[in-house]
C-alpha positions as CSV (number, residue, x, y, z in Angstrom):
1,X,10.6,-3.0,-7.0
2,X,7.4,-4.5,-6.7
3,X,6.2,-7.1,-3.9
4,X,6.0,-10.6,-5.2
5,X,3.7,-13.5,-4.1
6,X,5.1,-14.8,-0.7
7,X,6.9,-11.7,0.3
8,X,6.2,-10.8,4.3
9,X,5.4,-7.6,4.9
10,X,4.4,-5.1,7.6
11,X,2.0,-2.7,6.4
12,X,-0.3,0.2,8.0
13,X,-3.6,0.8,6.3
14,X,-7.1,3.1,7.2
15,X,-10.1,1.8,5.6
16,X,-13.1,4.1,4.8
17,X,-16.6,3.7,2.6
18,X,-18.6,6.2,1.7
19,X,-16.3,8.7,3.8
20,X,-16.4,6.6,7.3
21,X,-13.7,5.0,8.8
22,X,-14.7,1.0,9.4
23,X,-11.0,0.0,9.9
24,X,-7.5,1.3,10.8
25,X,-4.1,-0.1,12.8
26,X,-3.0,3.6,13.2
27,X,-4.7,4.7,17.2
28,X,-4.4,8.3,15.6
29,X,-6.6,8.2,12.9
30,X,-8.8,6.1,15.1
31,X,-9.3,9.1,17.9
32,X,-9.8,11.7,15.2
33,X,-12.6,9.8,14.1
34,X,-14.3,9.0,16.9
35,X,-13.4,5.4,16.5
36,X,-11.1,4.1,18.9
37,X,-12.0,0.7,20.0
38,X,-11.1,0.0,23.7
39,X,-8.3,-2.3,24.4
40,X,-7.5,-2.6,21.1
41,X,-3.8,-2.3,20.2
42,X,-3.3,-0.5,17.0
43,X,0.1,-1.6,15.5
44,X,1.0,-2.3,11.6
45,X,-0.2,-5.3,10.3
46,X,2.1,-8.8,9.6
47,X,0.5,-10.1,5.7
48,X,2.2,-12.7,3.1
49,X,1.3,-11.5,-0.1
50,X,-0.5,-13.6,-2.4
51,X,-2.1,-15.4,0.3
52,X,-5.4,-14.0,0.1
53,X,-5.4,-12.8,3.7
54,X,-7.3,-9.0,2.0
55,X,-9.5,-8.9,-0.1
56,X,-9.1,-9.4,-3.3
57,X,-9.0,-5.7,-4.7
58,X,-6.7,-4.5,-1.9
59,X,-4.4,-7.9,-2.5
60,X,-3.8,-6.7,-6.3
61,X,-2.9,-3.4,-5.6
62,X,-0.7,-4.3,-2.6
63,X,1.6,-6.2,-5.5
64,X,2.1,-2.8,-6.8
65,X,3.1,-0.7,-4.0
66,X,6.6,0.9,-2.6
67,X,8.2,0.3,0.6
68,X,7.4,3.7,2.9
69,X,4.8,4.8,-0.3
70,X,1.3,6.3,0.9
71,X,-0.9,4.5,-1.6
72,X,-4.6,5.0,-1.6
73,X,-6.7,2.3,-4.1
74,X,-10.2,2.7,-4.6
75,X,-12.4,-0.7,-4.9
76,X,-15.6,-2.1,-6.3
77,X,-17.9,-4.5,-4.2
78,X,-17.1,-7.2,-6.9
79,X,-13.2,-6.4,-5.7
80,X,-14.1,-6.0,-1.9
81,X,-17.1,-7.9,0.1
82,X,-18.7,-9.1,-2.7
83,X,-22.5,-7.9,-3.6
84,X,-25.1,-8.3,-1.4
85,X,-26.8,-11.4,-2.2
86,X,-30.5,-11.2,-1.2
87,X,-30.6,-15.5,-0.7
88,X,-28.6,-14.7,2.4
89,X,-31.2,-12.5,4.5
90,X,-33.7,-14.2,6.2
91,X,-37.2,-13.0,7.9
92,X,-38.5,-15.1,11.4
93,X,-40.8,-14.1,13.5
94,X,-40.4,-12.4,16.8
95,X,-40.9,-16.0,18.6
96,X,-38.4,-17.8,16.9
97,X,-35.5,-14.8,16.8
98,X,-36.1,-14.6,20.8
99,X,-35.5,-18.7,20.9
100,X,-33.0,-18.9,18.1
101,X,-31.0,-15.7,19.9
102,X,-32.3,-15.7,23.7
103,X,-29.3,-12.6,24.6
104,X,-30.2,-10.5,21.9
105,X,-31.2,-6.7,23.0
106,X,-33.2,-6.6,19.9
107,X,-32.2,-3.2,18.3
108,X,-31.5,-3.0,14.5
109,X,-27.8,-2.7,13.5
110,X,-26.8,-5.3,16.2
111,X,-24.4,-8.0,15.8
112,X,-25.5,-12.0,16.1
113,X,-24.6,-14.7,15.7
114,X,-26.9,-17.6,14.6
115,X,-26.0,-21.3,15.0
116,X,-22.1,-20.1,14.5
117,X,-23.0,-17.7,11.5
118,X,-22.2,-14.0,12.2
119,X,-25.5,-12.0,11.1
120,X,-27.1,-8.5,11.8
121,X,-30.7,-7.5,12.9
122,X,-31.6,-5.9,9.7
123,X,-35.2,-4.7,10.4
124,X,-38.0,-5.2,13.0
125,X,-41.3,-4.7,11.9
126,X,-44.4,-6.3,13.6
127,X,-43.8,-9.6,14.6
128,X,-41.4,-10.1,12.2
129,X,-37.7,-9.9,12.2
130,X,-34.9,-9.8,9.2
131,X,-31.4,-10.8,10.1
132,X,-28.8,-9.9,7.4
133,X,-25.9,-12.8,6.9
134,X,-24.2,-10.9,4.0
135,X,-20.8,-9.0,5.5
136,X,-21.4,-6.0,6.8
137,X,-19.4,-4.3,4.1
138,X,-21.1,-6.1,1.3
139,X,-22.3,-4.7,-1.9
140,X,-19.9,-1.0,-1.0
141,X,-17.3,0.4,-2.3
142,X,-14.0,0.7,-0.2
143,X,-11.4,3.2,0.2
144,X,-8.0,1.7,1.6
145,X,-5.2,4.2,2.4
146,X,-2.1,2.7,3.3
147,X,1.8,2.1,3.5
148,X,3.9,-0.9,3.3
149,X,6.4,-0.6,6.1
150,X,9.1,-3.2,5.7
151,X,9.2,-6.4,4.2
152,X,11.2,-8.8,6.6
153,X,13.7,-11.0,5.7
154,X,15.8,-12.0,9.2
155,X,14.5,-15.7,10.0
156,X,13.6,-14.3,13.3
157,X,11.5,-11.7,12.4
158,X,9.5,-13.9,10.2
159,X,8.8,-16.2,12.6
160,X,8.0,-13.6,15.0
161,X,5.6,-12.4,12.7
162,X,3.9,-15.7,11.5
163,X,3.5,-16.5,15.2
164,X,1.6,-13.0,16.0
165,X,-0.5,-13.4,12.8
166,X,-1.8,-16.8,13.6
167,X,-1.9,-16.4,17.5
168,X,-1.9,-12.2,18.2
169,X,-0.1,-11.9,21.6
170,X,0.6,-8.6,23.2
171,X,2.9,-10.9,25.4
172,X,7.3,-10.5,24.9
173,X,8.4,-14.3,24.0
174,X,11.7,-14.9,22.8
175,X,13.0,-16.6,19.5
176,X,16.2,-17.7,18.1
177,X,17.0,-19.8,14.7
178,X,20.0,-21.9,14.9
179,X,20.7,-24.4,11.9
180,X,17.3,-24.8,10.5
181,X,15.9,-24.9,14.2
182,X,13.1,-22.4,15.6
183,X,13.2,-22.4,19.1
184,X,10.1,-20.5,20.3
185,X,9.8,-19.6,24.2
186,X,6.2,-19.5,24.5
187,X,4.2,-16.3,26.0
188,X,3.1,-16.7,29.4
189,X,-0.5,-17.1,28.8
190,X,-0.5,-19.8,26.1
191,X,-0.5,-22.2,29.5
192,X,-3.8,-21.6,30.4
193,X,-5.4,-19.9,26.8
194,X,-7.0,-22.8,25.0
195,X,-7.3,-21.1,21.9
196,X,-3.5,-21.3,22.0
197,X,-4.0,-25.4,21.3
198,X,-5.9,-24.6,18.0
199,X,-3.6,-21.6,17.1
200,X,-0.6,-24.0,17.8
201,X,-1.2,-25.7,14.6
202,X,-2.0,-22.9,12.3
203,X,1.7,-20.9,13.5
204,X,3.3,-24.2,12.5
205,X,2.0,-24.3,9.2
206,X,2.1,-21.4,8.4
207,X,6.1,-21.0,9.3
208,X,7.1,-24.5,7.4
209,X,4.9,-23.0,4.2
210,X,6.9,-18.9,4.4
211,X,10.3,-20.2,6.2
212,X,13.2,-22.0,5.6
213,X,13.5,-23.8,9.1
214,X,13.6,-27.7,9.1
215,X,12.3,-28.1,12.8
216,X,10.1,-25.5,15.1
217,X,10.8,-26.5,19.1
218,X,8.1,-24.1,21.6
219,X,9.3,-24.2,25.2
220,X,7.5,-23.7,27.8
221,X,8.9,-22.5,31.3
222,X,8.1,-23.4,35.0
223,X,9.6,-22.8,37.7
224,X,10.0,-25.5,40.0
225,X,9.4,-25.5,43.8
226,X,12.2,-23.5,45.7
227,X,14.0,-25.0,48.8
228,X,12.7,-23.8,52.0
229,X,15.8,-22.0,53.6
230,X,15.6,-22.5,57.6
231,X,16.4,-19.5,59.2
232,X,19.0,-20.2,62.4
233,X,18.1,-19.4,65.6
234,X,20.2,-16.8,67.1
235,X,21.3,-17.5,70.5
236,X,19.7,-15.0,73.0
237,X,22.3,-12.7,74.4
238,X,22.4,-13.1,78.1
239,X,22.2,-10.6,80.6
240,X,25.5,-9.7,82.7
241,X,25.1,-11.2,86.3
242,X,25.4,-8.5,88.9
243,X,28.1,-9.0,91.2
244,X,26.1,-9.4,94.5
245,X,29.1,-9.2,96.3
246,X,29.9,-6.2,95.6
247,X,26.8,-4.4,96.0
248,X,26.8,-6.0,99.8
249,X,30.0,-4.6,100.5
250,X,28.7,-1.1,99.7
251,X,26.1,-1.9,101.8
252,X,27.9,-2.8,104.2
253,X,30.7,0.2,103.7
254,X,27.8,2.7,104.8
């Protein structure tokens, strides 16, 4: 039966253009290749179809796949990144890249980011510098292999899931639906993660939009200030008296 628009699945996936890996969940593939990222955790991904969460060749095909089905899908740059668009790269000189990006190291192929825009140093020559805005996977074609793992369906599995794919959290936090109502205990480190007050607003829409709960509840849990317990003073044991007397008498008796 195939997936329908709003369905919530868990899927595993390996990305590859022309015959290199860019992407994967599965840490396997990822050593083979030389790949692994460092304290990354690789684990299937949560996505609600239709959304438009992939892109746009990978979302169509996704509609067409089998629960526990390897499925591989081939697609075009129109279908993936997009082409590259020339408008979008940019040439400064040397001067200006040091003062618009004062940390950069300056080789090509590096990763910047320009007044919030994500770029790459595309080329030095002289004293002249080209940075790249276009994605880095624009104007290729991409090779997705991957399998849909389950599509969830228990209320607290969805939520679970929502809540990871808005705010990912390595972090156990427990969840229970009861009459329409969510009641999420939130992870340790939301307390002091202030991304976690932006995220907070993106898990609850997205769990009113692909859930059936009327009300979400997050608790958070402190513990309060424990009573000091006084320890009692043991009263100090108290040497026998020696019996003078009887010690003189020996004394006495020799």
């Amino acid at each position: 039966m195939p997936l329908k628009d709003g369905d919530i699945v868990t899927l595993d996936y390996e990305g590859r253009t022309e015959g290199i890996l860019f992407d994967t969940t599965l840490e396997k593939v990822a050593k083979k290749e030389n790949a692994l990222v460092e304290n990354r955790k690789y684990a299937p991904i949560t996505v609600v179809v239709g959304e438009g969460r992939l892109v746009p060749g990978f979302e169509k095909d996704l509609k067409k796949a089998k629960v526990g089905k390897v499925t591989e899908v081939t697609i075009s740059p129109e279908e993936g990144y997009g082409p590259r668009d020339t408008k979008l790269i940019e040439t400064m000189s040397v001067s200006k890249f040091r003062r618009t990006c004062p940390d950069a190291k300056g080789f090509v192929g590096e990763e910047l980011n320009i007044e919030g825009r994500p770029a790459i140093l595309a080329n030095v020559y002289g004293s002249r510098v080209r940075v790249d805005y276009n994605p880095g996977l624009a104007g290729k074609e991409l090779v997705f292999k991957y399998t849909v793992k389950s599509i969830l369906k228990k209320p607290v599995d969805i939520i679970k899931a929502l809540f990871t794919m808005e705010y990912p959290s390595d972090d156990d936090f427990e969840i229970t639906v009861d009459k329409g109502i969510a009641r999420i205990r939130l992870p340790e480190r939301t307390k002091f993660d202030v991304n976690w007050f932006q995220a907070k607003y993106r898990v609850v829409a997205a769990i009113r939009k692909n859930s059936d709960v009327t009300d979400i509840e997050f608790l958070e849990h402190y513990e309060g200030t424990k009573p000091e317990v006084k320890k009692k003073n043991k009263p100090k044991k108290r040497a026998p008296k020696k019996n003078k007397t009887k010690t003189k008498k020996k004394k006495a008796e020799k």
